[in-house]
N, C-alpha and C positions, 0 to 999 in steps of 0.2 A: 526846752522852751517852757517858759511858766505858763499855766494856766491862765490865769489871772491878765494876760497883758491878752491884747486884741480884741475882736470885735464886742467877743457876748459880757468883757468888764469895758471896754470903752466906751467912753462919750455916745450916746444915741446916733445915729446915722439923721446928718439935717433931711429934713420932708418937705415937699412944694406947701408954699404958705396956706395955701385952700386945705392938702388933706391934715398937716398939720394942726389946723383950728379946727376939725373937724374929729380929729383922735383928742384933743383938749376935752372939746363940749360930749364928746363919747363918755372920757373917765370922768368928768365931773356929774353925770349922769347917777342917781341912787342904782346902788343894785336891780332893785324890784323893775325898775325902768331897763336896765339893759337884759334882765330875763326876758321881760316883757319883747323884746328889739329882737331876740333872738327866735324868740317862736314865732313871731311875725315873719321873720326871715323866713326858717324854716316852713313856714304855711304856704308863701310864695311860691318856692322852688318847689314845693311837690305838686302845688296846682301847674306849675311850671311843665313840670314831668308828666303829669296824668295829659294835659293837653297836647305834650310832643306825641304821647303813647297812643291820643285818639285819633291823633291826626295822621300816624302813620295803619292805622288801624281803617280810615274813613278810606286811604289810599288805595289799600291792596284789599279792599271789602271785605273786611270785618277782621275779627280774627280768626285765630288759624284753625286749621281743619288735620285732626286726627287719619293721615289715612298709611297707607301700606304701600313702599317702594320697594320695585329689584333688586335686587343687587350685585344681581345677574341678569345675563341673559336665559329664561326658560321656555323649551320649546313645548308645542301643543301635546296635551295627551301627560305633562310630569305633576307631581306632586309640588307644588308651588309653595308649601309651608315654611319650607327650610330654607327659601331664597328669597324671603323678603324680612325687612326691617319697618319699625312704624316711627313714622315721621308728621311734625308739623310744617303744615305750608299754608302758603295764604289763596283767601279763598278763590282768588282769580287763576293760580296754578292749578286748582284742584278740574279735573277732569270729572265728567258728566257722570254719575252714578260710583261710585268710587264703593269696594268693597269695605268695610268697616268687622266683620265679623268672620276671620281666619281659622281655621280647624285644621288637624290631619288630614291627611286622602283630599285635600279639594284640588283635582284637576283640572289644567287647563285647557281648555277649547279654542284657543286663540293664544299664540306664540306673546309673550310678554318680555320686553326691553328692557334691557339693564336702565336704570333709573325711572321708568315708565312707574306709572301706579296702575294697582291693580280694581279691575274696574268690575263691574257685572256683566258686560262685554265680553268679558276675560274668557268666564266661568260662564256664558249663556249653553244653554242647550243645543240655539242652532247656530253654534259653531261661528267660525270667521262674521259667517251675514251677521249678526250683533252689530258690528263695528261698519256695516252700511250705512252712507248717507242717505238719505231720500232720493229717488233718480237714479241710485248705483246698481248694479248686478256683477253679482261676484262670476267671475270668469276664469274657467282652467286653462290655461296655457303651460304648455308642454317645455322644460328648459333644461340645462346641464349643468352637472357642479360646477364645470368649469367657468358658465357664465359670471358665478358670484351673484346672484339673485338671489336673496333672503330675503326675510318678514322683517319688513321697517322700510324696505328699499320705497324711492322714487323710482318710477320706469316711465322711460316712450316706447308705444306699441308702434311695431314697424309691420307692414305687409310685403313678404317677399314672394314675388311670382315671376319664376324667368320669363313664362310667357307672355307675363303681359308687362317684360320693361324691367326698370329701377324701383329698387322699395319705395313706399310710400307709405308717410308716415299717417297712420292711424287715430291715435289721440296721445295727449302728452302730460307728465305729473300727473302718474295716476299710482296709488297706492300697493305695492303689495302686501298683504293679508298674512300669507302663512306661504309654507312652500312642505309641500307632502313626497314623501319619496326622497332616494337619491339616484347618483350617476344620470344615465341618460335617461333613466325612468320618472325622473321627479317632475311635477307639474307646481307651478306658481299662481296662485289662487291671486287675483288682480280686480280690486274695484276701479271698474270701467262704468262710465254713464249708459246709460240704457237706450240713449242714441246711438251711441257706436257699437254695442250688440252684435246688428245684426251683421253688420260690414264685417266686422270679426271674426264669425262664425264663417262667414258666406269664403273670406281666405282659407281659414283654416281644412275648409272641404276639397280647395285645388292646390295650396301651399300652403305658406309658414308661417305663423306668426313669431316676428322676431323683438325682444326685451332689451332695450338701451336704458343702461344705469345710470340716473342725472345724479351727478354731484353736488351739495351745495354751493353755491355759488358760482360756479365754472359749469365749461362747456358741457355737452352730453357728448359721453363718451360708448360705443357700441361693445355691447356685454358678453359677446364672444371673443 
């Protein structure tokens, strides 16, 4: 087939009469005038772009923030160097004090989540309490591997006392912390509001305090 025959040697392709007059008065335009047309263009779109860029910037408060993600899960007490990566997020993602300056040997004091960022919380001195809300008191509850309670869990605290009846439930969405130990020796460290304290404590002395794992979004279901 020749070169020469079809579109790019054929007759122009006819244009709507409007952009037709309008590629006319384009080429009959001096050069110096269509440079001119062109940086003009150009000037547009990049204020174009700089204004899309603020405004996704004004969205997510500000820009992004330098910090340090898991990439694992790492339990209390390991060398955390080796299990994070450094990431940009925006500043509404970025968690309350967030670690920024990473070394060998920084252990952690608080159990850190696979994609969690690492905080000063992480690494405080006293442990789990760091990551207390105002109100909270951190609370040992005694559980089994079997339960599947780990650090990250949702739990409802249940009171179980044959003598006095059917469990009852305690408080509900309440945080656990860390979980220290294993088998039937391990204790699940649980920020509880410091209203429910002493109800807790007061089971704990005649029976049991019992751990229900809430799922997102579905039912609670009981952790033994």
């Amino acid at each position: 087939m020749p070169l020469r025959s079809g579109f790019l040697y054929g007759p122009p392709p006819p244009l709507p009469r409007r952009l037709d007059r309008l590629a006319e008065g384009w080429a009959r335009l001096p050069p110096r005038a269509r440079l001119m047309g062109w940086v003009l263009l150009g000037i547009a779109l990049t204020g174009q772009c700089s204004a899309y860029r603020d405004g996704l910037a004004a969205r997510w408060g500000g820009a992004g923030v330098e910090v340090w993600q898991a990439v694992r899960t790492v339990p209390a007490g390991e060398d955390v160097a080796g299990a994070l990566r450094q990431v940009r997020l925006p500043p509404v993602a970025v968690p309350p004090a967030p670690v920024t300056d990473v070394r060998p040997g920084l252990s952690l004091t608080l159990p850190l989540l696979e994609g969690a960022v690492l905080t000063h919380a992480h690494i405080s001195s006293v442990g789990p309490a760091a990551a207390l809300a105002p109100g909270e008191r951190l609370l040992p509850i005694p559980v089994q591997a079997t339960w599947g309670i780990e650090a990250g869990a949702v739990v409802d605290v249940w009171a179980v006392d044959r003598s006095r009846g059917p469990p009852e439930l305690l408080a509900e969405g309440l945080r656990v912390l860390a979980v220290d130990g294993d088998g039937s020796r391990a204790t699940a460290l649980v920020a509880m509001p410091a209203r429910d304290v002493g109800a807790a404590t007061a089971v704990m002395g005649s029976g049991q305090l019992l751990l229900t794992l809430v799922p997102p979004g579905g039912p609670d279901t009981i952790a033994d």
